[in-house]
C-alpha positions as CSV (number, residue, x, y, z in Angstrom):
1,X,147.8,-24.7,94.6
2,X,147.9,-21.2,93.1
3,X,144.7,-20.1,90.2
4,X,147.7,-19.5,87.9
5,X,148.4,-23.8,88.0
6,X,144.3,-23.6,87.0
7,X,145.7,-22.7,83.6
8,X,143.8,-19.8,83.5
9,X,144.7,-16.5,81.1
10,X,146.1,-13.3,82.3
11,X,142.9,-11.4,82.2
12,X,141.8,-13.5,84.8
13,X,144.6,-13.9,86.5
14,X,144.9,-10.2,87.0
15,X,141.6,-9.9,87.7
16,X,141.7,-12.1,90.7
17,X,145.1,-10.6,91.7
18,X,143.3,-7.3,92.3
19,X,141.1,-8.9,94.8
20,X,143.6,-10.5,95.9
21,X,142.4,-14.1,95.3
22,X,145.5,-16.2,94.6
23,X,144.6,-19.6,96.4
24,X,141.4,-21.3,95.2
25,X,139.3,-23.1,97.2
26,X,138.3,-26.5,97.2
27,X,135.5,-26.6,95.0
28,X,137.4,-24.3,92.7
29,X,139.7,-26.6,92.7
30,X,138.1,-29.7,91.7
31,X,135.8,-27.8,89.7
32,X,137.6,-25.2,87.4
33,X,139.8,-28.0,85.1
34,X,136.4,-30.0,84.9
35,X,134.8,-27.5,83.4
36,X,137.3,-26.2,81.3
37,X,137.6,-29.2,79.4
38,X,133.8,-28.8,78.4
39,X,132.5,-31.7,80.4
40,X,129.4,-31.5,82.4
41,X,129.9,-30.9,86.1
42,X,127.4,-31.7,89.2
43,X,129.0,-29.7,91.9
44,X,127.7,-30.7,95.7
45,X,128.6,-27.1,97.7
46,X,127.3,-25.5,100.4
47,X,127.0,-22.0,100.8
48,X,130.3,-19.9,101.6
49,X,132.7,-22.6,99.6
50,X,133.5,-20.0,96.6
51,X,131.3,-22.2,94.1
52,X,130.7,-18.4,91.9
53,X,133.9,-18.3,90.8
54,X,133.9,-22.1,89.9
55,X,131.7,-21.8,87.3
56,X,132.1,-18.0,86.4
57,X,136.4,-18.3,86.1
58,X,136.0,-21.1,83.2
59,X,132.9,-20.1,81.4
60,X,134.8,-16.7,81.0
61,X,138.2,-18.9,80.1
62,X,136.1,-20.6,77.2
63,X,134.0,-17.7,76.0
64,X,136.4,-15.1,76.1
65,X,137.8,-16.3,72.6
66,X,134.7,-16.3,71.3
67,X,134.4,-12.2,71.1
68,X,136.8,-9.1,70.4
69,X,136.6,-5.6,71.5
70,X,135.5,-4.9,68.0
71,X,132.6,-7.5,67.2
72,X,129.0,-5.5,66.9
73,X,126.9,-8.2,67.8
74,X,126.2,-10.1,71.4
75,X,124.6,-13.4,71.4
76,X,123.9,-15.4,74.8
77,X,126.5,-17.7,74.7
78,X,126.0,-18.7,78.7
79,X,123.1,-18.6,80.7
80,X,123.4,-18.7,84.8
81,X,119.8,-19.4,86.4
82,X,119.7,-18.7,89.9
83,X,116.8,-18.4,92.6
84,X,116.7,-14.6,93.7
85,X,116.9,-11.6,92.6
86,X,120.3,-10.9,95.7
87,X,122.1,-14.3,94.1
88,X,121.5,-13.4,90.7
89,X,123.1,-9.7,91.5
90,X,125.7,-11.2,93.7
91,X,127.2,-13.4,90.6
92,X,127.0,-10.2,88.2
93,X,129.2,-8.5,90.6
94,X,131.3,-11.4,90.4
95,X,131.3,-11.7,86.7
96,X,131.9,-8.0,86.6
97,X,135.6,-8.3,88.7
98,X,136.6,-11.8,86.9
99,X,135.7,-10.8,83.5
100,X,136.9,-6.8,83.6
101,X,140.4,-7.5,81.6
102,X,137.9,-9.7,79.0
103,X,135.8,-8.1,75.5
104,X,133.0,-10.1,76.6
105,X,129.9,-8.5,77.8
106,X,127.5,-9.8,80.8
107,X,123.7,-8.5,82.2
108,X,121.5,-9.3,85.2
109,X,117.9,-9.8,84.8
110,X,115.3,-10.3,87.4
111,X,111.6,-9.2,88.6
112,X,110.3,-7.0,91.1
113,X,111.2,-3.6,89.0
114,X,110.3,-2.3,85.8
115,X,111.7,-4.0,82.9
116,X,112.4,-1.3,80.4
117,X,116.1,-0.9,81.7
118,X,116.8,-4.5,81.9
119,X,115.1,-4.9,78.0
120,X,117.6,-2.0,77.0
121,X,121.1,-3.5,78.2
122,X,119.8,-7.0,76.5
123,X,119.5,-4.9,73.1
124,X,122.9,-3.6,73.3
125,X,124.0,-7.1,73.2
126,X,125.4,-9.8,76.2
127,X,127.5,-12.9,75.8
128,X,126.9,-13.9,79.6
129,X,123.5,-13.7,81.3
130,X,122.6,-14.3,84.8
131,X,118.4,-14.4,85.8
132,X,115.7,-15.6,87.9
133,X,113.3,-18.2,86.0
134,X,110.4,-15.6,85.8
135,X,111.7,-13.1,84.1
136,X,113.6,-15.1,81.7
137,X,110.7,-16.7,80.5
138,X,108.6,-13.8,80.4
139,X,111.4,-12.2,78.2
140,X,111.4,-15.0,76.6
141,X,108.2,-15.1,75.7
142,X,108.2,-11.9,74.4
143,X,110.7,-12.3,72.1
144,X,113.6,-10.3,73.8
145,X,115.6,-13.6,74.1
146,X,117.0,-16.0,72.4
147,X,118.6,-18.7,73.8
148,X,119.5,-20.8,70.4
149,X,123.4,-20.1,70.6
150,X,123.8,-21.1,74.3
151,X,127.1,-23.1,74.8
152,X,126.8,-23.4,78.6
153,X,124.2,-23.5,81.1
154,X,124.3,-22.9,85.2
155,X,121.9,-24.1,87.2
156,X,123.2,-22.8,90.5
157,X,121.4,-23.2,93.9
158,X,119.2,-26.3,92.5
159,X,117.8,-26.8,95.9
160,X,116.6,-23.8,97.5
161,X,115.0,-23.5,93.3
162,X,112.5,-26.3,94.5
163,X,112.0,-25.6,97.9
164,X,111.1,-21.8,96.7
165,X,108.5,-24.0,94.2
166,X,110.2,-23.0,90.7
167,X,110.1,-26.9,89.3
168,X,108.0,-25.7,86.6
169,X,109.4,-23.1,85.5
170,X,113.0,-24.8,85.8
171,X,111.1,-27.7,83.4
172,X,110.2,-25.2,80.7
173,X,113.2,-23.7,80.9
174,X,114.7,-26.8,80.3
175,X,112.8,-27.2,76.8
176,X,114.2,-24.0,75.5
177,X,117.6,-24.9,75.8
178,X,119.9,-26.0,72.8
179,X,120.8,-30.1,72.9
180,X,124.2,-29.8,73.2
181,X,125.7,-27.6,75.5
182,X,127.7,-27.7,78.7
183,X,126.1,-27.8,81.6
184,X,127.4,-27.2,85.5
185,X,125.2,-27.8,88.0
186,X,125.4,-26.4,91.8
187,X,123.1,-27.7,94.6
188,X,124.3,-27.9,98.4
189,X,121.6,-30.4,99.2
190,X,120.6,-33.6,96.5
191,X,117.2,-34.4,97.7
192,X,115.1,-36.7,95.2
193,X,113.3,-34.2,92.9
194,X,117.0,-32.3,92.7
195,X,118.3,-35.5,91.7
196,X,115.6,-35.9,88.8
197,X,116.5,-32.4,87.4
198,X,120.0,-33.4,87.2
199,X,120.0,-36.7,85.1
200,X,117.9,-34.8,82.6
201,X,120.0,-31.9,82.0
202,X,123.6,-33.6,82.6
203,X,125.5,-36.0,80.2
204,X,128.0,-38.3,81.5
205,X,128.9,-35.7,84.6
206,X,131.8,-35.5,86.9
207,X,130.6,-35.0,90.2
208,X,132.5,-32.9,92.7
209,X,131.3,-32.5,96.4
210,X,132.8,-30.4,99.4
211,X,131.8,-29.4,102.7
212,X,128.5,-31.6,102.6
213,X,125.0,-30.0,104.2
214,X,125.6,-32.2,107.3
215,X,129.1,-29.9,108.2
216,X,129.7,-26.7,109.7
217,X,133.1,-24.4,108.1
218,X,135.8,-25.0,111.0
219,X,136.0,-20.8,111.2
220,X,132.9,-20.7,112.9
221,X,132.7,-20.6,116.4
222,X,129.0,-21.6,117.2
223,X,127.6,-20.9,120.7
224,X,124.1,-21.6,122.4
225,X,122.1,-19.3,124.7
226,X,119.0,-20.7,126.2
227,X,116.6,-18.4,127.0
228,X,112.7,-17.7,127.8
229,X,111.0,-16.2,125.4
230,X,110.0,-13.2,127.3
231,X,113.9,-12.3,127.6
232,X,114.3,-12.7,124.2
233,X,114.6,-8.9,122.7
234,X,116.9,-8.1,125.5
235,X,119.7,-11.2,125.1
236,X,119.5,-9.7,121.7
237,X,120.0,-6.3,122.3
238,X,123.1,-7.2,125.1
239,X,124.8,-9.5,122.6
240,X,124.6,-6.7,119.8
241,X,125.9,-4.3,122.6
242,X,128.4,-6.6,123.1
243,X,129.6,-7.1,119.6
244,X,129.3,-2.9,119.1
245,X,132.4,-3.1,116.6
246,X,131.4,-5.9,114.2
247,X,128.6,-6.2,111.4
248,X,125.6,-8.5,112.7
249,X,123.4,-10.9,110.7
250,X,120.3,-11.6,112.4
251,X,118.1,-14.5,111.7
252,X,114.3,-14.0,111.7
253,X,111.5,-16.6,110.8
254,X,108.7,-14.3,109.5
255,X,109.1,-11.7,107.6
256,X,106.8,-9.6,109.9
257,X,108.8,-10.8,112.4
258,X,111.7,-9.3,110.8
259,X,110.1,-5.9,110.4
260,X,108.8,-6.1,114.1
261,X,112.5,-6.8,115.7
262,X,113.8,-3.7,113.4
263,X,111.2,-1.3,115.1
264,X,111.9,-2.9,118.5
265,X,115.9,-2.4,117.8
266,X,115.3,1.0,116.6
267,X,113.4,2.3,120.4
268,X,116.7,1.1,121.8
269,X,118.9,3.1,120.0
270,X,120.0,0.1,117.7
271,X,120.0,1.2,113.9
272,X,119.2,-2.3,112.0
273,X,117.1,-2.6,108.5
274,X,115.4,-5.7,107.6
275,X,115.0,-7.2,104.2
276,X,112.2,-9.9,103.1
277,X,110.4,-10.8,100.1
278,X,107.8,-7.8,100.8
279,X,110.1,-5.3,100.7
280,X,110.7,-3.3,97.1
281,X,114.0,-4.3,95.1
282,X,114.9,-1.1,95.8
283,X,114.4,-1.0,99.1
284,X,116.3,-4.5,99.3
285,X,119.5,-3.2,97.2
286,X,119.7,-0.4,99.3
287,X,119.6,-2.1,103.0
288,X,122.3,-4.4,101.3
289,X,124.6,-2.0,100.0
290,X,123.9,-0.1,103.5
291,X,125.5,-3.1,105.3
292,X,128.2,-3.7,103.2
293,X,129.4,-0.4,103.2
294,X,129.0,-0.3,106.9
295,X,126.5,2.0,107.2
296,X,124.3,0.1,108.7
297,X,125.4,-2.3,111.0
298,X,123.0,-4.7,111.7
299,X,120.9,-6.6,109.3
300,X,117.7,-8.6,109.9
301,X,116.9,-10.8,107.2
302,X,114.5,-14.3,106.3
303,X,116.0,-16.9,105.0
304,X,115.5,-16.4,101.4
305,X,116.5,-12.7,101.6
306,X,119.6,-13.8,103.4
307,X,121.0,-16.0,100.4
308,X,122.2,-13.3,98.4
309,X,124.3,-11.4,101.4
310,X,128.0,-11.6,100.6
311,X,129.5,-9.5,102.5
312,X,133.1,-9.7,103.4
313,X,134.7,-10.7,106.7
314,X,131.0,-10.6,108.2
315,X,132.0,-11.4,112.1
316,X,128.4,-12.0,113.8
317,X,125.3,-14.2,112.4
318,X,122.7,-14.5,115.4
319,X,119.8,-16.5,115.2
320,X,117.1,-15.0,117.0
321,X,114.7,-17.9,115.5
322,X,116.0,-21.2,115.2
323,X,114.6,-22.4,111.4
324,X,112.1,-25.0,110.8
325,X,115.2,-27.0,109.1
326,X,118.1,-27.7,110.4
327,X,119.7,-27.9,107.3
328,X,118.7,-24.1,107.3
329,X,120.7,-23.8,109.9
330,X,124.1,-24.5,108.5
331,X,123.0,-22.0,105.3
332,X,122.5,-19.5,108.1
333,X,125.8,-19.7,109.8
334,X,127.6,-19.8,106.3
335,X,127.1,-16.3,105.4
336,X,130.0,-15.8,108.1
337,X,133.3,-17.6,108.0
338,X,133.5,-17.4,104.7
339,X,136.7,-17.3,102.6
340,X,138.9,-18.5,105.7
341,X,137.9,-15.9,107.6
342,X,136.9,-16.3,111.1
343,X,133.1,-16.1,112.2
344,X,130.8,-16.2,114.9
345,X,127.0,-18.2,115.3
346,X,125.2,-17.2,118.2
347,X,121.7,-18.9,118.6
348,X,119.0,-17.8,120.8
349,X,116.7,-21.3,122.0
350,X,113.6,-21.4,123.6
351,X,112.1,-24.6,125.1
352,X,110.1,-24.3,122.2
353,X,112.8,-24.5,120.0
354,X,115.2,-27.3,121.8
355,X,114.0,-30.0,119.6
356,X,115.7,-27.8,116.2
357,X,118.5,-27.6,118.7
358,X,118.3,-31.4,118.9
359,X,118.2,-32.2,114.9
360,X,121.2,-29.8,114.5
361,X,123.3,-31.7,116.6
362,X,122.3,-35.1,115.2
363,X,122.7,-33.2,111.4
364,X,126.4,-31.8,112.1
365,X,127.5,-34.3,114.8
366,X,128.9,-31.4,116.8
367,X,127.8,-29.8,120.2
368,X,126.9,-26.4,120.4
369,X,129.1,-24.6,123.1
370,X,126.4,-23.3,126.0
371,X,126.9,-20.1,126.9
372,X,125.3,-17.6,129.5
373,X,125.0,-13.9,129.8
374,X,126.1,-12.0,132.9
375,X,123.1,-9.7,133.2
376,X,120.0,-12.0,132.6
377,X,118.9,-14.2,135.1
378,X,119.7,-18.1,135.1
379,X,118.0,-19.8,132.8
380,X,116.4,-22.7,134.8
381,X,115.2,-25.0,132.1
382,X,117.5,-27.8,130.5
383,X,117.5,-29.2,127.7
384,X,119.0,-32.4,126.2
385,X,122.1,-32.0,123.4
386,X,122.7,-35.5,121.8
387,X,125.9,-34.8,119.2
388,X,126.6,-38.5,117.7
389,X,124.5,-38.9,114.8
390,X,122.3,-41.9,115.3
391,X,123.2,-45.9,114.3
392,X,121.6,-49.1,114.9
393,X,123.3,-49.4,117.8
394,X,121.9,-46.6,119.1
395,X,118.4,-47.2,117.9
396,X,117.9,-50.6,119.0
397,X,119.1,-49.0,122.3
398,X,116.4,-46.8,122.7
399,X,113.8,-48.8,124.7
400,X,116.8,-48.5,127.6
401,X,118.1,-45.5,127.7
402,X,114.3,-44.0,127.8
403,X,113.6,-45.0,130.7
404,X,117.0,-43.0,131.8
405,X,116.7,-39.6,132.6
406,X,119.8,-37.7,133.6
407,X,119.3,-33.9,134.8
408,X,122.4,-31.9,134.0
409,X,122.7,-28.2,135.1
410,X,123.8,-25.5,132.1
411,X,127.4,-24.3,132.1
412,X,128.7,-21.2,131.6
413,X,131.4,-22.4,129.3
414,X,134.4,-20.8,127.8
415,X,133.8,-20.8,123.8
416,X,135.7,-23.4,121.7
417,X,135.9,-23.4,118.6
418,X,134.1,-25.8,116.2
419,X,135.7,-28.6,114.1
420,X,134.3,-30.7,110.8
């Protein structure tokens, strides 16, 4: 399937042709007609899966009609809410390519810098705005928006919205919105309170799902290096040595952590910047646009921070942390492989850590290839690396097999690639 068989219009046909998008994806896919017919959509997407352009392609498809190069006044017509300030900027970007051949006009707000720039682009008019819930309700509040002509509503990364504790805000937001409208919801995850938030916003909605939480992208090679904690820094510095040539994600719990492994990287003649919620906007956008651009080469980022990295053909994500989550995990690894490009996912594990080792398996049925590293010594310790997800079988089961115990030494074993 081509986008041009998406029935969409030239404008955005060339648009995409410059970037040189020409097959969609799956949830673009499944998505795009939905929408474009004006129904409701609750789309089930992880990270990576090209869910931006399968809202942003037909809410520029219906609105562009709405507008002409000469009409004087701007009214939100579509409102995207998203969790972060890098997501929010991320889909701007994205709006800004798909919508360049269009009269309609988009802008970005979000907190953590001044307001007065962001207050004088919303006076010049927008018919597409993307923001973070704080500073739409506090523009809100203050009379700088209206959101009484809204035609269609995103609610895009529902889940990490909760889990970053914006349920009341997302509940307000809720009240300010027009009754009918079009809404197309995103989450990857559909826990319980995500699941609320949907039946009160969505009418009668086609659900579309692809690559579920529980999978990893079949690009991504993932391998597993066990280590002890005090060789830590320096499996990390010989696997950035190693991939010298390639941009490099790393993972870091904490954001002091973060800052910590950047100053440690830095003695060893490793250039890396970190990003993290304490860091200035500025500070943020530049360490982004750094890595993009290549000049720097190695990013160290939280979790939250690293949800608005979209950076093209990124070879390398490395967890030097394993997260609390193992869901995290396959967020993590997504920022590579994207697209149907290839990627690698290198973890670092502690014995600490082999438990999160343990839940990814069980989460993504699949078995991290062990590795080893030719200048570190042998790791002694082992670990255990069920892959089948549990069943009854298996559970009623247990009482045997724990009294089993079955010591298996570490390979070093040629990398395969993983399958979903």
């Amino acid at each position: 399937m081509t986008f041009k068989e998406l029935h969409l219009s030239a404008p955005l046909l060339d648009a995409l042709d410059e970037k040189s998008y020409h097959t969609p994806t799956a949830i673009q896919q499944q998505a795009i007609p939905i929408a474009l017919e004006g129904k409701d959509v609750l789309g089930l997407a992880q990270t990576g899966t090209g869910k931006t352009a399968a809202f942003a392609l037909p809410i520029l498809e219906r609105l562009k009609h709405t507008v002409t190069a000469h009409t004087k006044y701007h009214t939100i017509k579509a409102l995207i809410l998203t969790p972060t300030r890098e997501l929010a900027i991320q889909i701007e970007e994205a709006f800004a390519h798909y919508g360049k051949y269009t009269p309609l006009r988009h802008a970005v707000i979000f907190g953590g810098i001044k307001p007065a720039r962001q207050i004088q682009e919303l006076r010049h008019g927008a018919d597409i705005l993307i923001a973070t819930p704080g500073r739409l309700l506090d523009f809100v509040s203050q009379g700088i928006i209206r959101l009484d002509k809204l035609q269609i509503f995103v609610l895009d990364e529902a889940d990490r919205m909760l889990d970053m504790g914006f349920i009341h805000d997302i509940r307000r937001i809720i009240k300010l919105l027009p009754t009918r409208k079009q809404t197309l919801f995103f989450s990857a995850t559909m826990p319980t309170e995500v699941e609320k938030i949907s039946s009160q916003l969505l009418v009668k909605p086609v659900r579309v799902e692809v690559a579920p939480v529980s999978s990893t992208v079949n690009t991504i090679s993932q391998y597993l290096y066990l280590v002890e904690k005090p060789q830590k820094v320096d499996l990390l510095v010989e696997l950035l040595q190693q991939k010298s040539d390639e941009r490099v994600l790393v993972f870091s719990r904490t954001k002091h952590g973060a800052d910590k492994l950047a100053r440690v990287l830095s003695k060893r003649q490793l250039h890396s910047e970190a990003i993290h919620g304490n860091k200035s906007q500025n500070a943020r956008q530049s360490a982004l646009s750094n890595f993009k651009s290549g000049k720097t080469r190695i990013i160290i980022a939280t979790d939250i921070a690293a949800r608005g990295i979209d950076v093209h053909e990124l070879g390398v994500v490395i967890n030097y942390d394993l997260p609390d989550v193992a869901e995290t995990y396959v967020h993590r690894i997504g920022r590579t492989g994207r697209a149907g490009h290839s990627g690698v996912a290198l973890t670092l594990c502690t014995p600490e850590e082999r438990s999160t080792i343990n839940e990814i398996q069980k989460l993504t049925g699949r078995r991290l290839t062990m590795a080893s590293t030719p200048t570190l010594k042998d790791i002694k310790w082992q670990t255990e690396l069920p892959v089948e997800k549990e069943t009854s079988k298996k559970r009623n089961n247990k009482s045997v097999k724990k009294n089993r115990s079955v010591k298996k030494s570490v390979p070093t074993a040629v990398p395969v690639r993983s399958t979903t």
